[in-house]
C-alpha positions in Angstrom: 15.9 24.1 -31.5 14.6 20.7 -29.8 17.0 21.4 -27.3 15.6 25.0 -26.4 11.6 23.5 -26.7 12.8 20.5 -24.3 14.2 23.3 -21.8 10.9 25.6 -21.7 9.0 22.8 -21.1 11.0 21.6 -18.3 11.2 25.2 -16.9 7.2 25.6 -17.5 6.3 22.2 -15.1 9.1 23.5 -12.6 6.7 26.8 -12.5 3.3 25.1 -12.3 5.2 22.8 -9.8 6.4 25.1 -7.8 2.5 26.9 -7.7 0.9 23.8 -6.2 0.3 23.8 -2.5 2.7 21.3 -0.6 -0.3 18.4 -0.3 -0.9 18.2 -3.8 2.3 15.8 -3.7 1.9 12.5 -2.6 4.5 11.8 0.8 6.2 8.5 0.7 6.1 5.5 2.6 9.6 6.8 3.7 8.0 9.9 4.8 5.4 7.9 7.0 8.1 5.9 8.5 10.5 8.7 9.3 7.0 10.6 11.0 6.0 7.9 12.7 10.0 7.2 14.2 9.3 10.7 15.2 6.4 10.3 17.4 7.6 6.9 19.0 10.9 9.1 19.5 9.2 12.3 21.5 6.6 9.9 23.4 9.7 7.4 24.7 11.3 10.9 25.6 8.7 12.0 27.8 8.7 8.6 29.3 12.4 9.3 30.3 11.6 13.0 31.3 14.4 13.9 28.8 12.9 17.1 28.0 15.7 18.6 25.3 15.1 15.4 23.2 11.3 15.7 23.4 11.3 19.8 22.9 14.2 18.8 19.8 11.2 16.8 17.6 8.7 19.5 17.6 8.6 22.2 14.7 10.6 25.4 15.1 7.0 27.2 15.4 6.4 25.2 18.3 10.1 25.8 19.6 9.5 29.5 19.4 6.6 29.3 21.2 7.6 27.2 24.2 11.2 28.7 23.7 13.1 25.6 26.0 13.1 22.2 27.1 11.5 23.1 30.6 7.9 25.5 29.1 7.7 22.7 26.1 7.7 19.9 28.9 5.6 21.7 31.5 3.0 22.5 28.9 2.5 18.3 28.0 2.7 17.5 32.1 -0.6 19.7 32.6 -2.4 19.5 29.1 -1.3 15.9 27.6 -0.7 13.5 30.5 -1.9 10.5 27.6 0.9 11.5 25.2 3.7 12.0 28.2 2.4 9.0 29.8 0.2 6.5 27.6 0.2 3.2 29.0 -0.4 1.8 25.6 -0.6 3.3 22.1 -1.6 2.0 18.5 -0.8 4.0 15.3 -4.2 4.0 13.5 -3.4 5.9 10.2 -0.9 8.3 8.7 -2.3 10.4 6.2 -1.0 13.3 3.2 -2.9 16.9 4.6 -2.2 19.9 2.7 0.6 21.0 5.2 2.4 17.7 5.7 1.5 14.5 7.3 -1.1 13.9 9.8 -1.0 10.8 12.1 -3.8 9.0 14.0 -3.4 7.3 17.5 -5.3 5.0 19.5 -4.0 6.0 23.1 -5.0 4.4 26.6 -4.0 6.3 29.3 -2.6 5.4 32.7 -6.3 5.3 34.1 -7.5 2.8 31.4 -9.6 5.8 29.5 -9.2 5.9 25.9 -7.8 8.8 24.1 -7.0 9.5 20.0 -4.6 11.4 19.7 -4.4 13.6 16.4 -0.5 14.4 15.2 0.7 16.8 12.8 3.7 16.5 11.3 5.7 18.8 8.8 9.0 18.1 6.3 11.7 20.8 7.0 13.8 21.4 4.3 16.4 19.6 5.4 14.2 16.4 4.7 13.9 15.8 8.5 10.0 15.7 10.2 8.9 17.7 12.7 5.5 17.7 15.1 4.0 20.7 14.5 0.7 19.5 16.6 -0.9 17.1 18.7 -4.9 17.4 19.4 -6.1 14.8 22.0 -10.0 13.6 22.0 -10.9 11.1 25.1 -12.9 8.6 23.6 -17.0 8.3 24.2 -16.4 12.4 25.4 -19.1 14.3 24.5 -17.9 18.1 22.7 
């Protein structure tokens, strides 16, 4: 009988668990590690114009969307010349948001301007972290 009470109440959390969106867990510093490795990862492979190692970190949303190597790299060459080539970057803060993790950068492009950039990251279920994001504000820019 204790058995049988101990087992409904472990299937009732697994329920309520599985009910909550994914932010209402708390990522690990693992988890902010592992992201961050990520983004040092893709920006070092647009510094080498390896292309199929930068397209391989993004999300398989993003993937879909750019569908290869050559769109995915094309797209950062015209639209995020401070990610593809920051002279100098500073991770500010990486933070839980409801869909995964969401990292902050101090970036300074090859021009000297100053840019945030605004990373979002998501767990696959194979553990791994994917960029499912990046948002760029220049600094001092009004919007």
């Amino acid at each position: 009988m204790q058995a049988m009470r101990v087992a409904r109440s472990i299937l009732f959390i697994c329920a309520v668990a599985a009910m909550l969106p994914t932010g209402a867990f708390a990522f690990s510093d693992q988890d902010r590690t592992d992201s961050r490795a990520i983004i040092e990862r893709q920006i070092q492979a647009f510094r080498e114009d390896d292309g199929a190692t930068a397209f391989g970190f993004a999300s398989p949303m993003l993937q879909q969307i750019f569908r290869d190597p050559e769109h995915f790299m094309a797209m950062v060459r015209n639209g995020y010349q401070p990610v593809y080539r920051p002279r100098s970057y500073v991770f500010k803060s990486i933070e839980d948001s409801d869909s995964g993790l969401t990292a902050t950068l101090a970036i300074e492009d090859q021009e000297g301007h100053a840019w945030t950039a605004i990373y979002t990251l998501a767990k696959q279920p194979d553990g791994s972290w994917r960029i499912t994001g990046c948002r760029l504000v220049e600094v001092g820019a009004s919007t």
